[in-house]
N, C-alpha and C positions, 0 to 999 in steps of 0.2 A: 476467588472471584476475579474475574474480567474487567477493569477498569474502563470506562467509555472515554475515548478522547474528544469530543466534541467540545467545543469553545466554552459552550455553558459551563460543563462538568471546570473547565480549565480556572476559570475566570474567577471561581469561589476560594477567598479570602481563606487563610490556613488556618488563623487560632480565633473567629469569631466569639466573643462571647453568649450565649446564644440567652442565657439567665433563666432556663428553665425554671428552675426552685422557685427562683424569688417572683416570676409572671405568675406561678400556679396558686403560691400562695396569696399573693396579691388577689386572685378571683376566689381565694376559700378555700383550698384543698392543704391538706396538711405538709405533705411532700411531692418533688418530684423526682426520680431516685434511678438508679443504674444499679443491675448486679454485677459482682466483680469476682475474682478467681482469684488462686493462691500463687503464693511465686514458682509452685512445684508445675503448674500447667502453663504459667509464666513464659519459662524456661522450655517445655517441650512442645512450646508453640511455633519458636524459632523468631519468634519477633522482640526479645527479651532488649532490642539497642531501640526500641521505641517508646520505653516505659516511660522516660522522664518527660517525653510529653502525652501521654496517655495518664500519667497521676496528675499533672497540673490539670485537667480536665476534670477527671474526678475527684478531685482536692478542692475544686471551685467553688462555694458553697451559694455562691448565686446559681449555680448550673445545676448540678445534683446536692437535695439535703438527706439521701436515706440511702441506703445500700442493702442489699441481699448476698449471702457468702451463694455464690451457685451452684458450687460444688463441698464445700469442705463441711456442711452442717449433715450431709447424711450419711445414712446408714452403713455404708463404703468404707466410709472415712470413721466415724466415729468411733464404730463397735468392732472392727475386723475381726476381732476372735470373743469369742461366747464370754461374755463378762468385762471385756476387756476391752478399757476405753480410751482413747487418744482424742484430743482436741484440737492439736497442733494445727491442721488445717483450718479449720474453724474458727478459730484463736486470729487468721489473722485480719477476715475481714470485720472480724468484730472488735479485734484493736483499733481498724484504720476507724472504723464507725467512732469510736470513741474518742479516737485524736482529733476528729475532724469536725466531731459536735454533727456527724447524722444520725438519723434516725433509720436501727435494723433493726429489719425486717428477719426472722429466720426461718429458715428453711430445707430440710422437712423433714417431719419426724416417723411418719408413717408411709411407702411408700412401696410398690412393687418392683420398682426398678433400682438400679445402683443400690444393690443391698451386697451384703458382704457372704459371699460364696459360701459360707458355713449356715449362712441360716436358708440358703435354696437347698442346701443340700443333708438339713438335717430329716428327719420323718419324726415330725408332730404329733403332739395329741392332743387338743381341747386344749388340755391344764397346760400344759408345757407353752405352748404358743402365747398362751394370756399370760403365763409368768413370764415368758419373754418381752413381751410388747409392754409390761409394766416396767421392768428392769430398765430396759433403755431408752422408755419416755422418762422416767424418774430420774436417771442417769445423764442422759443427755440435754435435757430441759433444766434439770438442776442446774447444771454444771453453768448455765447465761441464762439463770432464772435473776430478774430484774433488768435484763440486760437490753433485752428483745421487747421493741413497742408490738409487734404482733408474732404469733408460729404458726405457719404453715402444716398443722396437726395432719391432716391424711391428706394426701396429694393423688390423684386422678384413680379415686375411688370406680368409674365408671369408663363403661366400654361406651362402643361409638354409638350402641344405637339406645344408649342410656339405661341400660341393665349395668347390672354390680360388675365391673369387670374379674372373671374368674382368677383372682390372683390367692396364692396361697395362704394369704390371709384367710379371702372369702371363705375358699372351698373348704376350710376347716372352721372357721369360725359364726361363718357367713358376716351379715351387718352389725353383729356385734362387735366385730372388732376394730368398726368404729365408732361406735359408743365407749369402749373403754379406752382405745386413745384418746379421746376427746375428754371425761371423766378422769383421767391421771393427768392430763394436761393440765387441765383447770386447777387439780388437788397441789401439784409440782410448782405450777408459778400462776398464781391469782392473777396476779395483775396485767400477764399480756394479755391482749387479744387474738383470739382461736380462730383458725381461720380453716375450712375447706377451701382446695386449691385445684382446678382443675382446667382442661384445656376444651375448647370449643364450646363453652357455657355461655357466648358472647349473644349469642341472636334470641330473639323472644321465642320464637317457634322451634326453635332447633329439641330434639330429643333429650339431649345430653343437657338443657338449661333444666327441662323437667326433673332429668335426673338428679342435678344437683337440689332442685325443690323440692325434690322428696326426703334427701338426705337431710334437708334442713329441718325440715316437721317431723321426720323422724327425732332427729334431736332434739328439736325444741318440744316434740309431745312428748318424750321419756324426761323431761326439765334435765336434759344435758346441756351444759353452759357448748354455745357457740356462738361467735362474736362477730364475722363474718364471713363473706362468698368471696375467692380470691379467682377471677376473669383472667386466668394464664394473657389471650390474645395473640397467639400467635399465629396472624394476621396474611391472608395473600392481597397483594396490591390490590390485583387485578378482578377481585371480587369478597369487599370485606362489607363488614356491618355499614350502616348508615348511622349519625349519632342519634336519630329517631328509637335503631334498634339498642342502642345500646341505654338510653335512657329508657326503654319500656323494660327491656332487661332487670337493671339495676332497681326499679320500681318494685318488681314481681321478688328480688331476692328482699329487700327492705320491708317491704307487706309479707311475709312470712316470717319477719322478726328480728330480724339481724340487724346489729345497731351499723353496721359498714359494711361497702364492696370495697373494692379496689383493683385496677389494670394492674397485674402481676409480675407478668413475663412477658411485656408489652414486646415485639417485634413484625415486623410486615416484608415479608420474601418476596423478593421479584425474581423473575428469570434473566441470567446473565446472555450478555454483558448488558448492565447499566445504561440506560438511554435517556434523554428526558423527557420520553412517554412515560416510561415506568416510574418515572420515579416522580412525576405531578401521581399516578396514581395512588403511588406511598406515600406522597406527602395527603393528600387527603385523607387516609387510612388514616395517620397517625391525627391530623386535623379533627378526623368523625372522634375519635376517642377521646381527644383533652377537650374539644367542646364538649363531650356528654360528661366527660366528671366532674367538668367546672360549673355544672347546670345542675348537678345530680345531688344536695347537700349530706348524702348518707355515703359519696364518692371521698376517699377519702388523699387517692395518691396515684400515681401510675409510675411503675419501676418498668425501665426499658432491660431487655435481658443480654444484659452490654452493650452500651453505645458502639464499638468501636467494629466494625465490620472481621476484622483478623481474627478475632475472639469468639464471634458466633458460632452457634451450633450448627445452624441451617447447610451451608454448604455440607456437612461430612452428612448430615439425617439426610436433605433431599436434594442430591447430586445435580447441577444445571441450576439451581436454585440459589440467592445470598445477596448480597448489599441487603439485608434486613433493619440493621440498624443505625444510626444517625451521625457518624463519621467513618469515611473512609479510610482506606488503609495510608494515604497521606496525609492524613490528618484534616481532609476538606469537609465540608460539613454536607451532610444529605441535606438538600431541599425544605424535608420538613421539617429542621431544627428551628428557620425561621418563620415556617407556615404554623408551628404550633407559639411559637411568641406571641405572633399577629394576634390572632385569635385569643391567644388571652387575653393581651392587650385592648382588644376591642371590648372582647366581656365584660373586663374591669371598667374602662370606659361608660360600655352601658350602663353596671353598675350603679355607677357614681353618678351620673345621667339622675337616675331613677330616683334614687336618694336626695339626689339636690329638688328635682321635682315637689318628691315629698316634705322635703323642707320649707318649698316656698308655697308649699298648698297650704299646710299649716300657720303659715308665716300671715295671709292672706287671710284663712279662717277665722284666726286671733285676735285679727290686729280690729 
């Protein structure tokens, strides 16, 4: 990505504290959380002489309390060969979680993509595929069973216009195969919470929100334990949800049962280079989302899917596209690190407003 030189862009402070964690939980929400990668992607990032201030950042337990491994918990990594299981990658975001006292998130056990070449390329049958998909949720979930506050059980089960996405699970299985992911999930580790995870489930009218509403009552009518809706959000500046939509959202997943949502892979792509048009627009993006899940009590967290602009996905997926997330490649903070402060800041405020209110109603009624 393009760096914009304009005096705004200059003028922002290098190592602001921004205290995400500690504002979000201040208004109610459990965490608020950054994904992070392994030192193997580290390394062939070419940015490998930035880390030691890229971990103070995510080391800050005021700033980020939860973490997602983004790459090292799947199927790629974990299973490469038929039986055969490596955790190494895996291992390390869930070590830092544990050094650090956050809260991971894992992800993902079920999915179409980054899967490991032997299983696109074996020819299934019914039985073989289901003793597959057992082996390595049993296997895999085992392995940071107790570990993980919530899993990312099947991940973008659905095509865009909200049908089953034809992935080789389906076409052989159809929607059973996620009922029995979700079923070995629950049997493997009780205690996290199950999540479907998927991308553009963010707007109440949207197709793909329906899809994931069907996925739920499908579950929830066969009594398959699923715990909640994970709202990927990966976000265009220049025309995202409203926090209206994303509270009618989260409503419509919490009324069909689900004890939690959660902003997943929070990120908002603007067109390069960086301006401070674009990026008042991302800061309200990011603004619409942490107002709706600090309004939303069934909202539980919002993981950015890496703060740090070098690391994102966005540029290599959609070329012209990037500053997605919330520090740039010198370590300046995007705009809305402090637009999303404000805002909790105020909530809490109201909050406490409200509270004290009701204190002196009673106070008055009493006396």
């Amino acid at each position: 990505m393009r760096l914009s030189t304009t005096s705004a862009l200059a003028a922002m402070p290098l190592l602001v504290s921004g205290q995400l964690d500690y504002w979000a939980k201040q208004a109610g929400m459990k965490y608020f959380g950054s994904a992070t990668d392994t030192p193997g992607q580290r390394e062939r990032s070419g940015f490998e002489a930035s880390y030691s201030r890229y971990d103070a950042i995510l080391r800050d337990p005021k700033q980020f309390g939860q973490t997602t491994p983004t790459n090292g918990m799947k199927w790629l990594f974990t299973e490469p060969e038929p039986g055969v299981f490596n955790y190494t990658e895996g291992e390390v975001v869930a070590n830092l979680a544990k050094d650090q006292g956050k809260l991971l998130r894992c992800h993902a056990l079920v999915w179409h993509n980054q899967l490991a070449p032997w299983v696109e390329n074996t020819t299934w049958t019914p039985d073989s595929l289901r003793e597959a998909i057992v082996r390595h949720i049993t296997n895999v979930a085992g392995h940071w069973k107790g570990q993980c506050y919530a899993w990312d059980v099947v991940n973008e089960a659905l095509d865009e216009d909200g049908t089953y996405r034809k992935s080789l699970f389906y076409n052989i299985l159809g929607e059973e195969y996620i009922k029995l992911a979700f079923e070995t999930a629950a049997k493997v580790d009780p205690a996290a919470k199950l999540y479907y995870n998927d991308y553009g489930i963010e707007r109440p009218a949207s197709v793909k929100t329906a899809g994931a509403l069907r996925i739920v009552k499908m579950l929830k009518d066969a009594g398959v334990k699923i715990d909640g809706v994970g709202m990927q959000a990966h976000l265009h500046a220049d025309n995202h949800p409203t926090a209206a939509d994303h509270v009618a959202t989260m409503a419509a997943y919490l009324a069909m049962g689900v004890e939690e949502v959660a902003f997943t892979e929070l990120d908002v792509r603007i067109t390069d280079p960086a301006n401070a048009t674009s990026l008042e627009w991302q800061k309200d993006s990011y603004v619409q989302v942490t107002t709706a899940c600090a309004k939303v009590e069934g909202c539980v967290g919002i993981t950015v899917w890496d703060f740090y602009d070098p690391f994102s996905w966005v540029p290599v997926t959609f070329p012209g596209k990037g500053a997605a997330g919330l520090w740039f490649a010198d370590f300046t903070e995007h705009p809305a690190v402090q637009g999303m402060v404000d805002v909790l800041k105020t909530l809490v405020a109201e909050k406490e407003a409200t509270k004290n209110g009701e204190r002196e109603f009673r106070r008055m009624f009493w006396a």
